[in-house]
Backbone atoms as SQL, in Angstrom:
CREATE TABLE atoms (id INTEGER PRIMARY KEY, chain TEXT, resi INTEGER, resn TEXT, atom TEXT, x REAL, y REAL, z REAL);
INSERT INTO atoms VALUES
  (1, 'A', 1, 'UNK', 'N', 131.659, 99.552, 84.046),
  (2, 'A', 1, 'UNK', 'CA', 132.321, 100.829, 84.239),
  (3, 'A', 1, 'UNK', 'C', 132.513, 101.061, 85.728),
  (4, 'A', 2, 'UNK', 'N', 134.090, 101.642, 86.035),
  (5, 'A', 2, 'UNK', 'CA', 133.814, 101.523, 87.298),
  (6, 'A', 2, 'UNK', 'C', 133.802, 103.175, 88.033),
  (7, 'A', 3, 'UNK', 'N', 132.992, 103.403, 88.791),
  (8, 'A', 3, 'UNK', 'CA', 132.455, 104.568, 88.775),
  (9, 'A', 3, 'UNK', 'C', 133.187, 105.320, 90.468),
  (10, 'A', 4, 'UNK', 'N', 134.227, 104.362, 90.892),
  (11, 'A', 4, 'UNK', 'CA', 134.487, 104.390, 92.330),
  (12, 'A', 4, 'UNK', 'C', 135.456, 105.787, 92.301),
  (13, 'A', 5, 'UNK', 'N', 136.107, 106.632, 91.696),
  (14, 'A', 5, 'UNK', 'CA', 136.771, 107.545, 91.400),
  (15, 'A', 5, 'UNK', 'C', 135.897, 108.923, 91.636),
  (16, 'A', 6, 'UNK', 'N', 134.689, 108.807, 90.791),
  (17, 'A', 6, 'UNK', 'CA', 133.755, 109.863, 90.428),
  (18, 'A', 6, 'UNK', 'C', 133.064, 109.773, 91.903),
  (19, 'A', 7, 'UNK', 'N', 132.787, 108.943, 92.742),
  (20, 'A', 7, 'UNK', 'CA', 131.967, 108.797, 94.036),
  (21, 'A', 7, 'UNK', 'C', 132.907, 109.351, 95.199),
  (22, 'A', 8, 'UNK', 'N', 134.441, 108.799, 94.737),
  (23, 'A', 8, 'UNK', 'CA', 135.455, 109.721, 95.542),
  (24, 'A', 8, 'UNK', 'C', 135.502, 111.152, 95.837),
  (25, 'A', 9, 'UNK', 'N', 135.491, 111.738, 94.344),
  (26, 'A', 9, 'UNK', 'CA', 135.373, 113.024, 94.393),
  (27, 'A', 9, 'UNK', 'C', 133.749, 113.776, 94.874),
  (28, 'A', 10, 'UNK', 'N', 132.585, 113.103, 94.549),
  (29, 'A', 10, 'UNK', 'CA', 131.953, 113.609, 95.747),
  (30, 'A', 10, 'UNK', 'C', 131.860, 113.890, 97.122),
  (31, 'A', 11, 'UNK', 'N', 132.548, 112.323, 97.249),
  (32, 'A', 11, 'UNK', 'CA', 132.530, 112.544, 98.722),
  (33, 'A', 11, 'UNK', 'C', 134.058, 113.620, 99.236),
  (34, 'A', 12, 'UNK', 'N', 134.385, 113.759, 98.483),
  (35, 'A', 12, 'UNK', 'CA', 135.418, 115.027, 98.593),
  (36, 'A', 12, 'UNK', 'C', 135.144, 116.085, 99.229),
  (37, 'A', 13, 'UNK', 'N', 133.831, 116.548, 98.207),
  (38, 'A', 13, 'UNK', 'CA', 133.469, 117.975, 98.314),
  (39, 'A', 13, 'UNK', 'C', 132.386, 117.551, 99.004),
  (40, 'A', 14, 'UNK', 'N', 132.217, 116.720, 99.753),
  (41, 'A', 14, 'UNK', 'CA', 130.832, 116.778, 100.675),
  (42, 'A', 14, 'UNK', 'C', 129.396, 116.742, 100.385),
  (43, 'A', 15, 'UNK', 'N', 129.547, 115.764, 99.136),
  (44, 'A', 15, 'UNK', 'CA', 127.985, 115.375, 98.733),
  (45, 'A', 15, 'UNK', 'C', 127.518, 114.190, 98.832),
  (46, 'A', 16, 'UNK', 'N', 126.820, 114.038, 99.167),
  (47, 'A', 16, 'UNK', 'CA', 125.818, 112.484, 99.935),
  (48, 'A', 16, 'UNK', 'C', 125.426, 112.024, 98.885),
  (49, 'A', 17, 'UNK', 'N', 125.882, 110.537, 98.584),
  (50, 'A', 17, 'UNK', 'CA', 125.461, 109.883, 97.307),
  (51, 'A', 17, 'UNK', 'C', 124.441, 108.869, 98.052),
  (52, 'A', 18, 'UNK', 'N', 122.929, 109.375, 97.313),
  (53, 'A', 18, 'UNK', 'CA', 121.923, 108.327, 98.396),
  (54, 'A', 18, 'UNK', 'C', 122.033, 106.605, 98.090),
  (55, 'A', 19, 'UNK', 'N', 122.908, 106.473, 96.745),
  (56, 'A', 19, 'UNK', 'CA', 122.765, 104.991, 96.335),
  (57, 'A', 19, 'UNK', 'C', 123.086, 105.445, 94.623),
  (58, 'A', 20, 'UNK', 'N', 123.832, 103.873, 94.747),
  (59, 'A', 20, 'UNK', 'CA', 124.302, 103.610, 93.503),
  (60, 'A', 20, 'UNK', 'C', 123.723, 101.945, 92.818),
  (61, 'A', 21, 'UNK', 'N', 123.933, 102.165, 91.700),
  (62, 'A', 21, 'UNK', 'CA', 123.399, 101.168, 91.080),
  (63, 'A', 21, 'UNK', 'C', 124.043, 100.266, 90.106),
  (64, 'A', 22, 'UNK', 'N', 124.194, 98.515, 90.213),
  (65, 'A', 22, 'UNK', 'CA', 125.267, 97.771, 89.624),
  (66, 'A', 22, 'UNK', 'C', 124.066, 97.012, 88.472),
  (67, 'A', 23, 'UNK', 'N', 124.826, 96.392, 87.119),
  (68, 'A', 23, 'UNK', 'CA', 124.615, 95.132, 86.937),
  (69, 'A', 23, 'UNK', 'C', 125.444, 94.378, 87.286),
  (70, 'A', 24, 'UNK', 'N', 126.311, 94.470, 87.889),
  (71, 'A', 24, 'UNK', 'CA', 127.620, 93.324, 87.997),
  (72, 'A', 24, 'UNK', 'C', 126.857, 92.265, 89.163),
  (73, 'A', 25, 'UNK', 'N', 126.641, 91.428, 88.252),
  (74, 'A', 25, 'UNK', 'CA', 125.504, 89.805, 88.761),
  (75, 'A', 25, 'UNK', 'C', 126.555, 89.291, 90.147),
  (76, 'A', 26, 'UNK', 'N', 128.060, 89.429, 90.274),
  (77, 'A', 26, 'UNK', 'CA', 128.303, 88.850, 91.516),
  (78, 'A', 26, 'UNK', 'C', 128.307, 90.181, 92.329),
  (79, 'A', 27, 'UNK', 'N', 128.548, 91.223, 92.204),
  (80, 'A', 27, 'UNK', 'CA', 127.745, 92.181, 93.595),
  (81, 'A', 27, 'UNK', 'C', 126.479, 92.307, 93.936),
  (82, 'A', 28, 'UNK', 'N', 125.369, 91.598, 92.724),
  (83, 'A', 28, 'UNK', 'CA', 124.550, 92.081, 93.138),
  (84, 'A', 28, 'UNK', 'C', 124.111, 90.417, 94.039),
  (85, 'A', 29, 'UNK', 'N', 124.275, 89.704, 93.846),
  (86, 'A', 29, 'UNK', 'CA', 124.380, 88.210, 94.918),
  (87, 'A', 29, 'UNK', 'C', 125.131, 88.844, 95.809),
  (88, 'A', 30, 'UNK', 'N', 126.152, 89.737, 96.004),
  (89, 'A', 30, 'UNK', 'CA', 126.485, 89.794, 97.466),
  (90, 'A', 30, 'UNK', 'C', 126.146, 90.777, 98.018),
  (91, 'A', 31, 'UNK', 'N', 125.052, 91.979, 97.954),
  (92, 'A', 31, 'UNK', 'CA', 124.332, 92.257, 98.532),
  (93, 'A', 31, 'UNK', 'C', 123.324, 91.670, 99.318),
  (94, 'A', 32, 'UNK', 'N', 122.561, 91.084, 98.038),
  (95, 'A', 32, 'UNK', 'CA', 121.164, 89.734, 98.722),
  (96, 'A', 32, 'UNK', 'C', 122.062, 89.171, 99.594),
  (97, 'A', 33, 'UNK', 'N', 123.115, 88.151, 99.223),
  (98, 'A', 33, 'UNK', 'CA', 123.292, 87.430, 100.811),
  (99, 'A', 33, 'UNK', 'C', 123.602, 88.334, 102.035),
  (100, 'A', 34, 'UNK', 'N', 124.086, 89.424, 102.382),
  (101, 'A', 34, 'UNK', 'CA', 123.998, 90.507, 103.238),
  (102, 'A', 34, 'UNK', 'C', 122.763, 90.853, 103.389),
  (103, 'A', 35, 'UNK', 'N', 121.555, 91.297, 102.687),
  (104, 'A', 35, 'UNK', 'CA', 120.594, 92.058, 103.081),
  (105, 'A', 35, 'UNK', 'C', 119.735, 90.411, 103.788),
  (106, 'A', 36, 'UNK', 'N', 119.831, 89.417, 103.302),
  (107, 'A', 36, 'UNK', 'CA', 119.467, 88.442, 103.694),
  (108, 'A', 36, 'UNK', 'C', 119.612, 87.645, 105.183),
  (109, 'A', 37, 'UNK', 'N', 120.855, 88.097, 105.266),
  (110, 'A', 37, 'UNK', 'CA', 121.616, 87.842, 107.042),
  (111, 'A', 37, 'UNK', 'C', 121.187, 88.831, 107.862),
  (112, 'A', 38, 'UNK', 'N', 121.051, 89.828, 107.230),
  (113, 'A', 38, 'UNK', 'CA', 120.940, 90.832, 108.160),
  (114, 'A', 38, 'UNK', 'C', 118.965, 90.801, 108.771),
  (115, 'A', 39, 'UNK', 'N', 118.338, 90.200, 107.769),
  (116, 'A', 39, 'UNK', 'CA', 116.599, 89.975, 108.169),
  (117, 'A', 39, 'UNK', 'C', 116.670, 89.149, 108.807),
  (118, 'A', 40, 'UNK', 'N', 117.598, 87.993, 108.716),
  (119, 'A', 40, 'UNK', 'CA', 117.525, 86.506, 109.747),
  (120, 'A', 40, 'UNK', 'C', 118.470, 87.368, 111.173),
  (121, 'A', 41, 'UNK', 'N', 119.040, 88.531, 111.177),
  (122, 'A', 41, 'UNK', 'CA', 119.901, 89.036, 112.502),
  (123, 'A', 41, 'UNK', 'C', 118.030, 89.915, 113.222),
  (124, 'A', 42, 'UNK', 'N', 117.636, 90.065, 112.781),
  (125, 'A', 42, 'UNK', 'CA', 116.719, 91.143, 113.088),
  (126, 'A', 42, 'UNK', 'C', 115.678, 90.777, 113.764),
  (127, 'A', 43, 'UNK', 'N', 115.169, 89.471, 112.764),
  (128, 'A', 43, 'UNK', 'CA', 114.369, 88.378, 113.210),
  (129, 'A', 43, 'UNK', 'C', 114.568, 87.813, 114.775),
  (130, 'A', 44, 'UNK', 'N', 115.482, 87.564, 114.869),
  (131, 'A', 44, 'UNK', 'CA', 115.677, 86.565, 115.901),
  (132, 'A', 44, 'UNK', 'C', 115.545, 87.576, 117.414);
């Protein structure tokens, strides 16, 4: 379901969405490889 419409209209009216939540198995691999680069950027 894609929920990007309903997050629009919050952020419309000026409400802070603290986090959203997927099963979709290839976003959630492309988070990890992002949150993953970003510990090896931090690291160094």
């Amino acid at each position: 379901t894609d929920i990007s419409a309903v997050l629009k209209t919050f952020e419309r009216y000026n409400y802070e969405v603290k986090a959203t939540f997927t099963s979709d198995k290839e976003t959630e691999l492309f988070y990890e490889d992002r949150f993953e680069e970003f510990m090896k950027y931090l690291s160094i």
